[in-house]
C-alpha positions in Angstrom: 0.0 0.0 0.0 1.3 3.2 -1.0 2.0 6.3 1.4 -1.0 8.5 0.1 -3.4 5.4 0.2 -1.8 5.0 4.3 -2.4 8.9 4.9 -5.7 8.7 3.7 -6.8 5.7 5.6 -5.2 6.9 8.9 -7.5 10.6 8.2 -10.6 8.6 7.8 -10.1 6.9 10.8 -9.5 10.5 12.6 -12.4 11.5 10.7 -14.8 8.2 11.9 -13.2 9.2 15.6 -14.7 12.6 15.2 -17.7 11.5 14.2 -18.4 9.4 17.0 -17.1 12.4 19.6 -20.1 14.9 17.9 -22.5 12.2 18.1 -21.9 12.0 21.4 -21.8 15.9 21.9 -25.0 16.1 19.8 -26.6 13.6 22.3 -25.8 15.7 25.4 -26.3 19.3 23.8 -29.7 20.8 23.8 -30.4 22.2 20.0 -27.3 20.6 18.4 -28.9 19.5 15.0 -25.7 20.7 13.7 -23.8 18.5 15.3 -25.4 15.7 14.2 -24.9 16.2 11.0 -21.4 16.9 11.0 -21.6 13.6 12.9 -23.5 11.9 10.2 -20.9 13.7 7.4 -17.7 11.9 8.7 -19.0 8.5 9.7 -20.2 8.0 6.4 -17.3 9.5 4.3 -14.6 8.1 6.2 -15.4 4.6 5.6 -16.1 5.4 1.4 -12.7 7.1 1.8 -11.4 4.1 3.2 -13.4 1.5 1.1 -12.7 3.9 -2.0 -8.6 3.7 -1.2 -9.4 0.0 -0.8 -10.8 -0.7 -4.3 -8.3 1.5 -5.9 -5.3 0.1 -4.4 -6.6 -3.3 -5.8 -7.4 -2.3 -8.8 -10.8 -3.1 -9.0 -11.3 0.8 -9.8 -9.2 3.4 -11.8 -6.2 3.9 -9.2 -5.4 7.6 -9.9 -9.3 8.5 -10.1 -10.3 6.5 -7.1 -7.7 8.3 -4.6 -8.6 11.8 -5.7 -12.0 10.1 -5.1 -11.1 9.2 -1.4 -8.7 12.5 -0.9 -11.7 14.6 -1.5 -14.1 12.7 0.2 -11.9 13.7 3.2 -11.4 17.0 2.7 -15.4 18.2 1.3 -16.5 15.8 4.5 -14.0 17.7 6.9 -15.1 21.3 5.4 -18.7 20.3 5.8 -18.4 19.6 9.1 -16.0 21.6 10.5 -17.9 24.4 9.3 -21.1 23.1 11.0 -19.5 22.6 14.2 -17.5 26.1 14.5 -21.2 27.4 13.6 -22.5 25.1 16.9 -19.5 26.1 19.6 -18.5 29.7 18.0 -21.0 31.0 16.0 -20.3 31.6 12.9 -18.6 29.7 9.8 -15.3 28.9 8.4 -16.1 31.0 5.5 -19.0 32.1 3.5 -20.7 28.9 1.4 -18.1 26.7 3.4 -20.9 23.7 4.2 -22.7 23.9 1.1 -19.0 23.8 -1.1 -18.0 20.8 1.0 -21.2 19.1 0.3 -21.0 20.1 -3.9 -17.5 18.7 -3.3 -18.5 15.7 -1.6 -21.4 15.1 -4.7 -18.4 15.5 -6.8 -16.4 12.4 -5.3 -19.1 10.6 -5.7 -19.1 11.0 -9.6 -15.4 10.6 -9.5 -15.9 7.3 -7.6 -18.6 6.0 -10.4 -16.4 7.1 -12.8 -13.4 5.3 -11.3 -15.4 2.2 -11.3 -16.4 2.5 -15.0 -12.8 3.7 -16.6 -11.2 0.8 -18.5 -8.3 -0.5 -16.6 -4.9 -1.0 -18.4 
């Protein structure tokens, strides 16, 4: 396994650990909908960036494709919901639009994944 395919594992894991922390903080927090689903953004996303570097480092997908795939699964999932969660504890955003380009960016790895899955392989 290659040293990309390694970093981006070991950020999904951080990612599925942060997940489970604001599920837990969106358990105990009156009115923390946002929480949630920042929550809800990582769980998910960190285990297609993981299955995603999976596939591609067998093959079974376009390898090039499929890890920009994963690396912006991580990074749209993280901007999402960081973003949400500096709006629950702060107040306000990382930037204007930040949630709603992480999300476009996290629609986007999903096309990059399908097409990943459909490029011919060599």
């Amino acid at each position: 396994m290659s040293g990309p395919s390694r970093l981006l594992i070991g950020l999904a894991a951080i990612m599925g650990a942060c997940g489970v922390m604001l599920a837990a903080a969106a358990a105990h927090l009156p009115d923390a909908s946002r929480l949630a689903s920042a929550s809800s953004m990582l769980l998910f996303h960190a285990c297609a960036a993981i299955a995603t570097v999976s596939v591609a480092d067998r093959a079974i997908v376009h390898a090039k494709i499929g890890i920009v795939a994963a690396a912006s699964f991580v990074i749209a999932a993280s901007l999402f919901a960081g973003d949400l969660t500096l709006r629950q504890y702060a107040g306000h955003g990382l930037f204007p639009m930040a949630a709603p380009t992480g999300g476009t960016l996290l629609i986007l790895s999903w096309v990059a994944l399908a097409v990943a899955a459909m490029w011919p392989k060599r």
